[in-house]
C-alpha positions, 0 to 999 in steps of 0.5 A: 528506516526502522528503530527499535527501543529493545537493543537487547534482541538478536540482530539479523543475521548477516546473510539477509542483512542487506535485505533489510530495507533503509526507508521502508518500515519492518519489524525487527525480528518478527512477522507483519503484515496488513497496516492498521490504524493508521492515525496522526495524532499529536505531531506523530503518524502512528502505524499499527500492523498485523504483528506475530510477536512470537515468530517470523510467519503468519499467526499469533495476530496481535496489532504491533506499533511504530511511530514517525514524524516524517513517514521515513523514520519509523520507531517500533514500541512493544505491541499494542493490542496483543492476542489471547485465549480467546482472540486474534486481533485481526485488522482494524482502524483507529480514530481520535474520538474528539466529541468524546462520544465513547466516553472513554477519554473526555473532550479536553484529552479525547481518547484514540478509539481501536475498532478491530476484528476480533478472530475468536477462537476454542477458548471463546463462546463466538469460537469460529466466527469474527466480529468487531470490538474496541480498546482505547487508549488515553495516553496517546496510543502508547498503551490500550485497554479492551472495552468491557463490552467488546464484541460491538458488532456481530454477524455471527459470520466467520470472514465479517473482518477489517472495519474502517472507521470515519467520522461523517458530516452530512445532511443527516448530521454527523456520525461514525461510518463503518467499512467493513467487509464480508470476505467470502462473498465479496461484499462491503458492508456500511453501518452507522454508529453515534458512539462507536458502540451500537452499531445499526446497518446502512448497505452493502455493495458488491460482488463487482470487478475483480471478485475470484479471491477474498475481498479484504481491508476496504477504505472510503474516502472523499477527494476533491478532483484536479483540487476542484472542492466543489467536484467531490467524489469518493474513493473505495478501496477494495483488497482481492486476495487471490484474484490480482491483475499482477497474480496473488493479492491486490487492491483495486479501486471505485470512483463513485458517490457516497450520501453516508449511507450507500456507496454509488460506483460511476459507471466508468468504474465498473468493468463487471458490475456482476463481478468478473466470476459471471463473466463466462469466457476466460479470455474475456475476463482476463482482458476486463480484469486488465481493465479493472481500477487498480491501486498498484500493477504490481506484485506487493502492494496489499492492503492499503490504508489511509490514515485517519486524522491525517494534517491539511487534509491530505490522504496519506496511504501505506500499503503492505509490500508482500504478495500472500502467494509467498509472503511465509516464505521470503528469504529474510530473517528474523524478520520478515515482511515490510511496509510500502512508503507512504504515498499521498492520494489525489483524484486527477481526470485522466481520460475524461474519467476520475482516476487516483494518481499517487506520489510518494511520501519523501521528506525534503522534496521541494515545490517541483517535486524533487529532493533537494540533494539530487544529483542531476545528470542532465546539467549540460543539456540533452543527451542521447541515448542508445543500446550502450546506455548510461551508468548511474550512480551505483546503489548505496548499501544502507540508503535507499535511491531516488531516480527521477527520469524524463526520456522522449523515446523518439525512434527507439523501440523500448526504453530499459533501467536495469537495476541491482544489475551486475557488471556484465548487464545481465542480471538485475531488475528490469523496468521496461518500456514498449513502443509498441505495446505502450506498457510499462514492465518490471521483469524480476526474473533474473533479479538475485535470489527468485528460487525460494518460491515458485511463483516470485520469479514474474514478469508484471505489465501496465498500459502507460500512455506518454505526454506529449511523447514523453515516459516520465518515471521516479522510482524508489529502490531500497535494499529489498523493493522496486517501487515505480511512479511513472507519469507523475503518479497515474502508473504505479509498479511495486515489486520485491527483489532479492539481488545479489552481494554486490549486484549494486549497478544501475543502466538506462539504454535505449534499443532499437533506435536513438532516445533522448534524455530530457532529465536525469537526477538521482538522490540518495534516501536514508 
């Protein structure tokens, strides 16, 4: 849910009201995109965002803000970072500076430190290129001042962008490392710094997997496997926009080794060490691009960040829920574009390898996982399932709706939930699940409005393996996305969709055979 302190501005208009989502995060009558800064800071999450303050497409790149204590409730302050004459804010991270080593605030009320992309334009002598500059902010990230000395690092590169920052402790010593990327050429680069202000190089790593589009908004973490301290490895995140396995933009990921200076990948992780463009036969490269690590088989989840300074230690990540294969035109308005939930990161091994698994985000959810206000379906015992299906508590305008599902498919050939469906059962978003194949699908062909661009109408696909012969699903739907975590969290599946007025029904069937339902709960979110 969204709140905005300026109640003066215009309201949606009602044809795209019911679009506007109830637990995911949008601006209210402008553009965004990318997620930037993410930072906890003083009992708030902070999220900053590629913002056009002037309009609802691309351009004018300024960072917007938005605070929560929860990760669901979302208030929108003016911008934080704006754009000038001479620059676009391009993304960015944000850390709170305790040792002071800028010297912008001190070490009783450190400062919170911006590292951002400064896209420079006519008006600047770097006109063309892109390079990495500061603002801080004293005052708890409400207002924020341009360094006197900006840019701090150059390449004298036009696609050098998307610095995360974090603070290193190691045998070396402690100091910042930056994650940044050459777009163009498919490269992460590493630097190190002591104050956030020099700046020296330490590697580079790639081109390697999925390399056919601009590498974008990269992330490195560590993360203890199957909650093992003492087996700890990192984490890459590595953003591909074109070159997805859904078709558009992506993030993908590596598993491997970092000794705060060069990033390892374990060779588990790597499909094409080369990148997937060496490979010559392009039926090959499809069927290894299906092999690469990716963060979300679906159409729009992009550039996924964590955030810095994040309680317990957790790794929190929020992600843009668009696809830049048609983001400038979604058929919302004024605003458009919106953030994915939150959702909270861990390494598991999962085929004898580190994979992540992901959860969302969802305030309330007890020790087991589930909300407490659910409705369970499943009190009296099992329950079969068939081709006549079972009806489920319809969407809520102005909620969103949690579905948590246990289903042994026994002799059925496919598993189906039909949502936003209407009541003849043939349109709606299908979420899928074949025997055969073991894939997981989420069809948003006939799902409502698909027309207003040719490449949204998609039909996306994931391997899914079930456990102990069981298909495990929770599934998030708000007003505008579908956004799927199938076997607790290994399978993730986010989609946009348009439904119709009134397209508010939800099935669960089973085809060509007897399924049966294991558990079946619903919640309500707002």
């Amino acid at each position: 849910m969204s709140t905005f302190l300026d109640a003066a501005r215009p309201e949606t208009p009602a044809g795209t009201a019911r679009f506007r989502p109830a637990i995911h995060f949008t601006a209210r009558d402008t553009w965004l995109n990318d997620p930037n800064g993410l930072v906890f800071h003083d009992g708030k999450y902070h999220l900053f965002f590629q913002n056009n303050p002037f309009g609802n497409v691309w351009g004018n790149m300024s960072w917007g803000h938005a605070t929560s204590t929860d990760l669901l409730h979302w208030t929108e302050h003016p911008v934080a970072i704006a754009c000038d004459d001479e620059e676009d804010i391009f993304s960015g991270s944000v850390v709170v500076d305790d040792g002071n080593t800028a010297g912008f605030g001190s070490a009783e009320q450190p400062a919170l430190v911006a590292i951002y992309t400064s896209a420079f334009k006519a008006a600047s002598e770097l006109n063309g290129t892109q390079a990495q500059s500061l603002a801080y902010s004293t005052d708890g990230g409400m207002t924020w001042q341009k360094y006197d000395g900006n840019p701090v690092l150059t390449r004298n590169s036009a696609n050098f962008r998307d610095p995360k920052v974090f603070r290193y402790q190691g045998d070396q010593g402690s100091y910042w490392v930056m994650v940044a990327v050459e777009a163009h050429h498919q490269q992460v680069v590493f630097y190190r710094s002591d104050d956030l202000k020099s700046w020296d190089f330490l590697s580079d790593f790639g081109p390697a997997n999925a390399d056919a589009g601009d590498w974008e908004c990269p992330d490195l973490f560590p993360l203890a496997v199957d909650g093992d301290p003492g087996n700890t490895k990192w984490v890459l995140i590595v953003n591909v926009n074109p070159g997805a396995v859904a078709g558009g933009s992506g993030g993908q990921y590596f598993v491997g080794q970092f000794d705060g200076a060069r990033f390892v990948p374990d060779a588990g992780s790597l499909v094409a060490p080369a990148g997937l463009r060496t490979v010559p036969d392009p039926s090959e490269a499809a069927a290894a691009l299906r092999e690469c690590l990716w963060l979300d088989w679906g159409r729009d989840c992009y550039a996924s960040v964590s955030f810095s300074n994040a309680p317990d230690g957790r790794r929190i990540v929020i992600g843009w829920m668009n696809n830049w294969d048609y983001a400038n035109e979604l058929p919302t308005a004024p605003w458009r574009s919106s953030m994915t939930l939150a959702r909270e990161l861990r390494l598991a091994t999962v085929n004898g390898s580190a994979r992540l698994v992901q959860q969302p985000v969802l305030a309330g959810r007890g020790q087991e996982g589930r909300l407490p206000r659910a409705t369970e379906l499943t009190d009296a015992g099992l329950r079969e399932l068939n081709a006549a299906g079972l009806r489920l508590p319809d969407a809520i305008p102005g909620a969103a709706q949690f579905i948590e599902a246990e289903l042994a498919p026994g002799g059925a050939d496919r598993i189906e939930v039909r949502i936003f469906g209407s009541s003849d059962r043939t349109t709606g978003a299908v979420l899928s699940y074949d025997t055969a194949s073991a894939r997981l699908s989420l069809d948003r062909r006939h799902s409502g409005d698909t027309g207003f661009h040719a490449k949204f109408a998609s039909v996306e696909s994931a391997p899914l393996v079930l456990e102990d012969g069981v298909l495990k699903l929770q599934i998030v739907v708000d007003h505008c996305s579908v956004e799927v975590f199938a076997q607790g969290g290994k399978v993730v599946m986010t989609d946009l969709v348009f439904p119709g007025a009134g397209h508010l029904q939800t099935w669960l069937s089973a085809d060509g055979g007897q399924a049966t339902v294991l558990h079946l709960a619903v919640s309500s979110l707002t």
